[in-house]
C-alpha positions as CSV (number, residue, x, y, z in Angstrom):
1,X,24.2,73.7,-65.4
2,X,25.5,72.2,-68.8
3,X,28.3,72.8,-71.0
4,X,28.7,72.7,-74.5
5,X,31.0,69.6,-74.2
6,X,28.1,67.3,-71.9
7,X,29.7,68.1,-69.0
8,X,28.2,69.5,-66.0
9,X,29.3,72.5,-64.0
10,X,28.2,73.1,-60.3
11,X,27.3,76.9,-59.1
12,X,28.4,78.3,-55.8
13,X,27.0,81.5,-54.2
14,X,29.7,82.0,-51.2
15,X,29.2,84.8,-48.3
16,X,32.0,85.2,-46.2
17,X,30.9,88.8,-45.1
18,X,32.8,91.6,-44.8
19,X,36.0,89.6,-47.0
20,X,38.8,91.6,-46.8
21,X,42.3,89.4,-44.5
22,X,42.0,86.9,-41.8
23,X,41.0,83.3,-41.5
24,X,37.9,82.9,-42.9
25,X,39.3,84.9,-46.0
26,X,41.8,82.2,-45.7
27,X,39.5,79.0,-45.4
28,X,37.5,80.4,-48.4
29,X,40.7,81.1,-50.8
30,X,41.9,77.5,-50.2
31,X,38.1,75.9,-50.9
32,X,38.8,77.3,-54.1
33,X,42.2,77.1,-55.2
34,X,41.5,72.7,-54.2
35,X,38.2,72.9,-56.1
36,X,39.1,75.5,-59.2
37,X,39.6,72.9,-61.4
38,X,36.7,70.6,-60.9
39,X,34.0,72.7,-63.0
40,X,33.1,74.2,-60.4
41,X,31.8,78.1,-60.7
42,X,31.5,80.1,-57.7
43,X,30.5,83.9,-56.9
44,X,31.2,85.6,-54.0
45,X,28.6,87.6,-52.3
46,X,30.7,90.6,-50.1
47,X,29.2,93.0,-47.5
48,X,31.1,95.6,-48.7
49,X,30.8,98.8,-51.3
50,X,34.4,99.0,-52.4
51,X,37.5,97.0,-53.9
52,X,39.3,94.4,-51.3
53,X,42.6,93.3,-51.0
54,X,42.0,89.9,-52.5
55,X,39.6,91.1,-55.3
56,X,41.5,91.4,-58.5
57,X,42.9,88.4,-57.4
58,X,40.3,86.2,-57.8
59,X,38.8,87.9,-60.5
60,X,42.0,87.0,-62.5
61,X,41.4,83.5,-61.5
62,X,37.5,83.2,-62.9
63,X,35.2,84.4,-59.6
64,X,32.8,86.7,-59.9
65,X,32.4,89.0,-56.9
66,X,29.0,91.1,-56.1
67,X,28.8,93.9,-53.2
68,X,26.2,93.8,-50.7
69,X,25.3,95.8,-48.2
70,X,25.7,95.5,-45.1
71,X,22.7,94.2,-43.0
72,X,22.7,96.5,-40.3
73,X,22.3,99.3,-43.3
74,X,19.1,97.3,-44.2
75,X,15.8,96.0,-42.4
76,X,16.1,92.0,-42.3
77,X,12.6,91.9,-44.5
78,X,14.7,94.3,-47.2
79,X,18.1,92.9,-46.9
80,X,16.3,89.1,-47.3
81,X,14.6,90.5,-50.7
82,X,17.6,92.2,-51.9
83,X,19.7,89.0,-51.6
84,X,17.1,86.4,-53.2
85,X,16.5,88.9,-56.1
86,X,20.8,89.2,-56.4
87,X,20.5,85.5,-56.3
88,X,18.1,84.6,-58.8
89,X,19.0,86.9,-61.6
90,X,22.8,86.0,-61.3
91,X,21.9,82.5,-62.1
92,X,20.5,79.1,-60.6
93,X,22.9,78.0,-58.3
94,X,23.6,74.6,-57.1
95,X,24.3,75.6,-53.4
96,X,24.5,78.3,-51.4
97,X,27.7,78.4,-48.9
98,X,27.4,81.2,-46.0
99,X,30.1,81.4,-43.2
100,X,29.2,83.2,-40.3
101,X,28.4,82.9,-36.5
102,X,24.6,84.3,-36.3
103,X,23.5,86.8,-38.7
104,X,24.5,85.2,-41.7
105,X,21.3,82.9,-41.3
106,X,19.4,85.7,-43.5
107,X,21.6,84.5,-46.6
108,X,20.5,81.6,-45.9
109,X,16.8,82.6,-45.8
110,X,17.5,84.3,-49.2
111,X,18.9,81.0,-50.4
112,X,16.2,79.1,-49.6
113,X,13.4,81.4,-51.2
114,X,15.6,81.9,-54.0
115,X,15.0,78.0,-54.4
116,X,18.8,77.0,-53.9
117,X,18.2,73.7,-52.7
118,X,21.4,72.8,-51.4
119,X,22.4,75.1,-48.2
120,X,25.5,75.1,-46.8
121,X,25.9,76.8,-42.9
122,X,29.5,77.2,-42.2
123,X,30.7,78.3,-38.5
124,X,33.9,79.5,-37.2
125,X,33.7,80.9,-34.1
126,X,32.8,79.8,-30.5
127,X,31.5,83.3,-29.3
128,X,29.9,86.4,-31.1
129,X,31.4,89.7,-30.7
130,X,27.8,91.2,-32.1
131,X,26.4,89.7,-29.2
132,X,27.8,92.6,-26.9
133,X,26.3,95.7,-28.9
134,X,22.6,94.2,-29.1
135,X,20.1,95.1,-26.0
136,X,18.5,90.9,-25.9
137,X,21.5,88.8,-26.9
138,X,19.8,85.8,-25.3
139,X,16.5,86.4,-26.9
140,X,18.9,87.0,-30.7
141,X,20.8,83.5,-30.3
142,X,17.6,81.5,-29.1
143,X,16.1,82.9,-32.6
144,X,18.9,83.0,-35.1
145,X,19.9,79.4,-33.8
146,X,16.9,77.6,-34.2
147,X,16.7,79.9,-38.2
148,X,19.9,78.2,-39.2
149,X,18.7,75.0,-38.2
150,X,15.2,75.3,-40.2
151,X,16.8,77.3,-43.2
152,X,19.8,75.6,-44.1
153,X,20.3,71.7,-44.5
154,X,23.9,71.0,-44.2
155,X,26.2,72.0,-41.3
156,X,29.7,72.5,-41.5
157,X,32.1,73.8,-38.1
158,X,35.8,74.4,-37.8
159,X,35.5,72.3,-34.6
160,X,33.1,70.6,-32.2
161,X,32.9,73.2,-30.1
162,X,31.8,76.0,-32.6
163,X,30.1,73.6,-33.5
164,X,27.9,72.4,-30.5
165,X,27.8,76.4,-30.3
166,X,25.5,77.0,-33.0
167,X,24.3,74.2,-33.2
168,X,23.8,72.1,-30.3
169,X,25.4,68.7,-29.0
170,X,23.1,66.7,-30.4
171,X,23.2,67.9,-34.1
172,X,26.6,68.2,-33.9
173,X,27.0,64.2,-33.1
174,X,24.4,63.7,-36.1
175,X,24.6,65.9,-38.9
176,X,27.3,68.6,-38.8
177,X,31.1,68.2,-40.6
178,X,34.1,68.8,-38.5
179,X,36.1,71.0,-41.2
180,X,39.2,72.1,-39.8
181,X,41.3,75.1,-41.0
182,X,43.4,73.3,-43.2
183,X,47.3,75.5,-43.6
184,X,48.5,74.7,-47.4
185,X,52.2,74.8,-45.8
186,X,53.9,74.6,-49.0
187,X,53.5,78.7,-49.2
188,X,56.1,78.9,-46.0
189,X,58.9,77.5,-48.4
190,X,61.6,78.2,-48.4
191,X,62.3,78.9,-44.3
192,X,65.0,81.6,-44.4
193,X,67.5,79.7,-42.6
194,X,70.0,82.9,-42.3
195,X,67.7,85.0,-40.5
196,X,67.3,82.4,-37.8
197,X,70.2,81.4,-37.4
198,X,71.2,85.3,-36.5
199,X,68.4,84.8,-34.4
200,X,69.8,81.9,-32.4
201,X,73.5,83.0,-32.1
202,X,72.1,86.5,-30.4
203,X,70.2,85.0,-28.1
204,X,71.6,83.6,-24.2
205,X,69.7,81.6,-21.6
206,X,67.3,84.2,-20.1
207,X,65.7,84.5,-23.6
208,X,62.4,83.8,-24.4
209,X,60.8,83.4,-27.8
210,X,57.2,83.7,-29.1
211,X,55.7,83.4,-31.8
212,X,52.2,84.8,-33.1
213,X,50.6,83.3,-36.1
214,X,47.8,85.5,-35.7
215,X,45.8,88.5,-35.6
216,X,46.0,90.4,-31.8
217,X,42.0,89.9,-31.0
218,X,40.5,88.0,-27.9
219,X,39.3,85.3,-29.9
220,X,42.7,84.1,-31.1
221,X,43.5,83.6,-27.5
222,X,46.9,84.7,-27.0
223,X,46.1,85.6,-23.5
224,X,46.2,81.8,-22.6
């Protein structure tokens, strides 16, 4: 897309699901805040029928936000056909950047018969908790796996192995970006020295402490 001035601005549909607090809320926040700048415009598709935590938020700071619903309201043929029509008659986008673990792949399917040439698969995750509720799991991940491949053409993965996960050793050596969860550490400034200190002075040999940066869910592995 062009400008008035000659310059050119890139579109961005994002779906980061259900977008409401935790890491990939996190991951997607920071993408923008680095790229705000850059004439870059991006849209944020949600699976979700009311206001978020974060919404007015980014509103304030130029994103536009659309709610969609959620697939499992919706037959994959309907949901697919909902999305592409949301797609194209928001405006041609440049790419289209989905983060999930499976299911996501029918953004993607939207994306691509919506004629976004550029498709972005982003994974996060090593294991899927949908997995559990769904009566052929196997049968699901052979599918969806070998969709994302065919439907998207460029692979991003927090690490190798949600990477190799989704999509395989072999791609994963190849094709797919190793994007790591990046921590803007500025935003733990200033450290409130008094309160540790307190901290220290109370404690005596037999005490242990630990600390949870976090969310308490098997997947953040505090077990270990």
């Amino acid at each position: 897309m062009k400008l008035n001035n000659d310059q050119f601005i890139t579109k961005i549909a994002v779906f980061p699901g259900v977008f409401l607090n935790g890491g990939v809320e996190y991951v997607v926040e920071e993408i923008f805040n680095s790229m705000r700048d850059k004439n870059i415009v991006y849209d944020i598709y949600v699976s979700r029928n009311y206001e978020g935590p974060k919404d007015k938020q980014l509103i304030a700071k130029g994103v536009r936000i659309f709610y969609i619903p959620e697939m499992k309201n919706l037959n994959p043929l309907k949901y697919i056909r909902l999305i592409r029509k949301m797609l194209k008659s928001n405006g041609k986008y440049d790419y289209i950047h989905v983060h999930s673990i499976h299911s996501g792949v029918l953004n993607s399917i939207a994306g691509y018969f919506a004629g976004i040439k550029n498709r972005i698969y982003h994974v996060h995750n090593t294991s899927d908790p949908l997995l559990k509720g769904l009566r052929f799991p196997k049968l699901y991940r052979f599918v969806s796996t070998r969709m994302i491949r065919m439907f998207n053409n460029k692979y991003i993965a927090c690490g190798k192995d949600a990477g190799i996960y989704i999509y395989g050793n072999k791609l994963v050596m190849k094709k797919v970006l190793i994007l790591k969860n990046a921590i803007n550490l500025e935003i733990f400034k200033p450290i409130h020295t008094t309160k540790y200190r307190k901290i220290a002075l109370d404690r005596n040999d037999n005490t242990v402490f630990i600390g949870n940066a976090a969310r308490f869910t098997e997947v953040k592995n505090q077990r270990f």
